[in-house]
N, C-alpha and C positions, 0 to 999 in steps of 0.2 A: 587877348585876355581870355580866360580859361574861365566859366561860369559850371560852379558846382552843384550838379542839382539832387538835392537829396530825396532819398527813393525808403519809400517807409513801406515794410509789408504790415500786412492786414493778417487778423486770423479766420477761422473758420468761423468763432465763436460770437465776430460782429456782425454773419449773414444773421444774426437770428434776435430776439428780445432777451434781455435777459432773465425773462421768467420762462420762455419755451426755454434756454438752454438749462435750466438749473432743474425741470422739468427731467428734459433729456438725459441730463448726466447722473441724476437721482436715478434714473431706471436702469442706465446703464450699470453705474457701478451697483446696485440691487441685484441685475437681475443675472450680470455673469461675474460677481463675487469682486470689483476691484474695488479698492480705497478709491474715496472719492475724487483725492485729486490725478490719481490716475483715471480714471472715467473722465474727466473733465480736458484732460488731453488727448484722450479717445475720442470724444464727442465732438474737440474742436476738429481731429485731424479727419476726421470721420465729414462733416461740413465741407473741411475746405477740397477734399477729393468728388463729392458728391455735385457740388458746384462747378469745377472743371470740365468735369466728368459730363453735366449734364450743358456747359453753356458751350463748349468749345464742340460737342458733336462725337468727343474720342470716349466715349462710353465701354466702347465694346474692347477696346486696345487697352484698356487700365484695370487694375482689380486691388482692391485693399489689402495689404499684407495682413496678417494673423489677429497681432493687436489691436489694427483698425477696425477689425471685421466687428466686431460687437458695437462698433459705435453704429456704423451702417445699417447693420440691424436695429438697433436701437430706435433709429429715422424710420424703415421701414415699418418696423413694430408699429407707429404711432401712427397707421394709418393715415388718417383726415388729415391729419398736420402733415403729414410727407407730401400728400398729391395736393395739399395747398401750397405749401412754400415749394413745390419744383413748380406748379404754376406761374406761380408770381415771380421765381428766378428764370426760367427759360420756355415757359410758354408751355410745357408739356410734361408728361408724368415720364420719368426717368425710372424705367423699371430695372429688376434686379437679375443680372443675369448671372447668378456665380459662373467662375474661372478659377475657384481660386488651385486648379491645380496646373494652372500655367505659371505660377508663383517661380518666380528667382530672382536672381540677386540683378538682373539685367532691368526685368520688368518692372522691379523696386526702385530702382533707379530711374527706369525714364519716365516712371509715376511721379516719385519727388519733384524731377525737374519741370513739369511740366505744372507743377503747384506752385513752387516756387516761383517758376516763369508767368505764374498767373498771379502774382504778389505775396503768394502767403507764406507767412511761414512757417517750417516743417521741423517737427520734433523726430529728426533721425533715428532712436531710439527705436520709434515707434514702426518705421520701417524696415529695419536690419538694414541701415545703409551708412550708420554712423561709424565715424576712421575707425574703430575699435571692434568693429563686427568681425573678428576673421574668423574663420577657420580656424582652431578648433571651438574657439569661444563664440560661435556665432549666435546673434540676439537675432535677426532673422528666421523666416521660416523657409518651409518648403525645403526644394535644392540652390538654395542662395547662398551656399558655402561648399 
């Protein structure tokens, strides 16, 4: 007998209160021009890499594609609240080390999986990694097409 177990991903957006996210996302979409509800998938996917990033140790191997990058900063921006919550999630302040010109469509990829692989789930869009990314229409940055 075959026991089906179902497997539920998490978002970025349950690491946090819902008054810090609504905080977060307000500043985001504020301060680098998106509609809200795009800031609000920014900010999730922006948590749930920064969480990875900081609990799995692969910090320096990963970088945020384009449209993540304002949610990261966003965390960043908030000082106190960023080196309190990487406290409380991994014991140590998770500093910022741009990369972002290692960016492609490889590095995109093994960032998603490795989100994914850590439960959450990932708004493809927001990486250049979704089936529709190609060449010559790529939603992706950098040289990721």
């Amino acid at each position: 007998m075959t026991t089906a177990v179902a497997t539920t991903t998490r978002t970025g957006r349950s690491l946090v209160t819902n008054i810090d996210f609504a905080m977060l996302a307000a500043f985001c979409a504020n301060e680098y021009g998106l509609e809200r509800a795009v800031a609000d998938r920014v900010v999730d996917q922006a948590l749930a890499l920064v969480f990875v990033m900081g609990s799995t140790g692969e910090g320096a191997s990963m970088a945020p594609s384009q449209q993540v990058d304002p949610g990261w900063h966003t965390l960043i921006l908030h000082t106190d609240w960023y080196a309190n919550w990487c406290q409380e999630q991994f014991g140590y302040f998770l500093h910022h080390q741009p990369n972002s010109k290692t960016r492609t469509g490889g590095l995109m990829t093994s960032v998603v999986n490795k989100i994914r692989a850590a439960g959450f789930e990932v708004v493809d869009e927001l990486w250049g990694t979704a089936a529709e990314c190609n060449a010559p229409a790529c939603c992706g940055d950098g040289p990721c097409c």
